[in-house]
N, C-alpha and C positions, 0 to 999 in steps of 0.2 A: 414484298419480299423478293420473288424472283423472278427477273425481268424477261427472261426467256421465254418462263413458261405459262405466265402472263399475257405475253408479247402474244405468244402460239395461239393459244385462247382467243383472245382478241381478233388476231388474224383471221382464225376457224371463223368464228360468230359473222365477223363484217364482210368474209368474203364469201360465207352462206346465205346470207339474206341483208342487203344494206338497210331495212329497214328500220333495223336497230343499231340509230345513231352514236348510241353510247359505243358502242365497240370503237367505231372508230376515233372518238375521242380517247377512249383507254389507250386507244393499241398509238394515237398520237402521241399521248403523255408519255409511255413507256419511250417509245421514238426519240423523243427529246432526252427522257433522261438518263438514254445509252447516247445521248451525243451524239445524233443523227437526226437532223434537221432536214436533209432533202427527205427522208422518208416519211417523219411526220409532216411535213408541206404538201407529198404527193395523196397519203391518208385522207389529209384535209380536203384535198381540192377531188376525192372522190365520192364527196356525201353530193347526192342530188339535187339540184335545182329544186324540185316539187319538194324536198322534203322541209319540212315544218322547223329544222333546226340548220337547214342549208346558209342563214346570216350567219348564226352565229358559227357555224364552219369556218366561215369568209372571212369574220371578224378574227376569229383567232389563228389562223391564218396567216392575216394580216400585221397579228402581231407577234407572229413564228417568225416572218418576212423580216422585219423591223428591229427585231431585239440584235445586237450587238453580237456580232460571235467573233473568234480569230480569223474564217473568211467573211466577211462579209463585206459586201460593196455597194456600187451607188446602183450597181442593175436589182439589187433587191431591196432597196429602199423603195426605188423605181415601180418595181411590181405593186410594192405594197401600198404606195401612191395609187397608182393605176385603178386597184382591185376594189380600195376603198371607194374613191369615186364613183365605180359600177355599182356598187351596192345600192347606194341611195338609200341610205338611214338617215333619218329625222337628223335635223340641224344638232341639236346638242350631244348625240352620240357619234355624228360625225367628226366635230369638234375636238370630242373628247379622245376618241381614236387618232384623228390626225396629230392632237399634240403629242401624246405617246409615241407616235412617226419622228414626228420632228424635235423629239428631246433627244432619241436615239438617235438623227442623222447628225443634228450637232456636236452632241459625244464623240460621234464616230468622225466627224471635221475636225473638232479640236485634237484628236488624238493624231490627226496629219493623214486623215481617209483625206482622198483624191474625185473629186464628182469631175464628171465630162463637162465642156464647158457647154453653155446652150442648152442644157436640160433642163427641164419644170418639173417641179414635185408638188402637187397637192395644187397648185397655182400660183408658186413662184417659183423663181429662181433657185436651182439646186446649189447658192452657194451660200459662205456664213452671212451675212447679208440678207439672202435671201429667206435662209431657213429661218432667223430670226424675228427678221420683220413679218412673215407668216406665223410664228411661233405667239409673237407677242399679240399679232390683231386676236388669235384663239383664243389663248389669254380673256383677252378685254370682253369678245365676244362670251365667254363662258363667264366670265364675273358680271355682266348683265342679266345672267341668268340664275345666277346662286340662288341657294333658299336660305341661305343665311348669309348674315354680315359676314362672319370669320371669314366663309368658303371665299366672300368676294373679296375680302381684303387680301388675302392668299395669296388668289389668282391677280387681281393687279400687280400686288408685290411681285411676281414672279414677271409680269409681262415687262414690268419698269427696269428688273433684272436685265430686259435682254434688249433694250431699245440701244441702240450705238451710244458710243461718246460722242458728243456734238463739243463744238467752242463756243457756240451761241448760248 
């Protein structure tokens, strides 16, 4: 209901005692959905390393970082490149995380976003090209991994989506 007094709540609890993770994901959620995004990112990035939910801080985070907004640029695509690699989650959540990255940076290329030239994301090239061809190997890489047909025909279909046009 009211995001205020919510928000205040939230605030109280997490900056009385950060043990209790949940606060800071509430007083996140609220963050976002007054449309303020540096404050749920700074939220995030103060749950504790020792704490037992510090991934999933990181991971969603990460996808605070990554989601599309009216500012958003290739320095926080960047970060959320960066922050994922630190983590060091098992291969198929990595995956999984980096294509949500990378579906968001090429939305944000096709809509005429501008990346610095020379920059690496994730471990390619930050350009369409690049994001692509990293886009597409996740892809293939995550439909090796399906536990069903459907999921893996999906995921190919989508990776065959985004392979260039060739003349050959």
């Amino acid at each position: 209901g009211d995001h205020a007094t919510a928000a205040r709540q939230y605030q109280t609890v997490w900056s009385t005692d950060h043990s209790f993770v949940s606060a800071a994901f509430g007083l996140a959620r609220i963050r976002l959905a007054q449309d303020d995004r540096a404050a749920a990112i700074s939220v995030l990035d103060t749950v504790p390393e020792l704490s037992s939910q510090y991934v999933h801080a990181q991971t969603a985070l990460v996808s605070v970082l990554s989601t599309r907004h009216g500012s958003t640029d290739a320095a926080e695509f960047l970060e959320a490149g960066q922050r994922l690699e630190r983590l060091g989650l098992d291969g198929d959540s990595t995956d999984r995380l980096a294509a949500r990255v990378l579906e968001n940076v090429l939305v944000w290329l096709d809509a005429g976003g501008r990346a610095p030239a020379d920059r690496v994301l994730l471990g390619a090239p930050l350009s369409e090209d690049g994001v692509r061809a990293n886009l597409e190997r996740r892809y293939r890489t995550l439909a090796h991994r399906a536990a069903s047909v459907r999921e893996r025909h999906e995921l190919v279909d989508k990776a065959n989506s985004l392979r260039p046009v060739t003349l050959l």
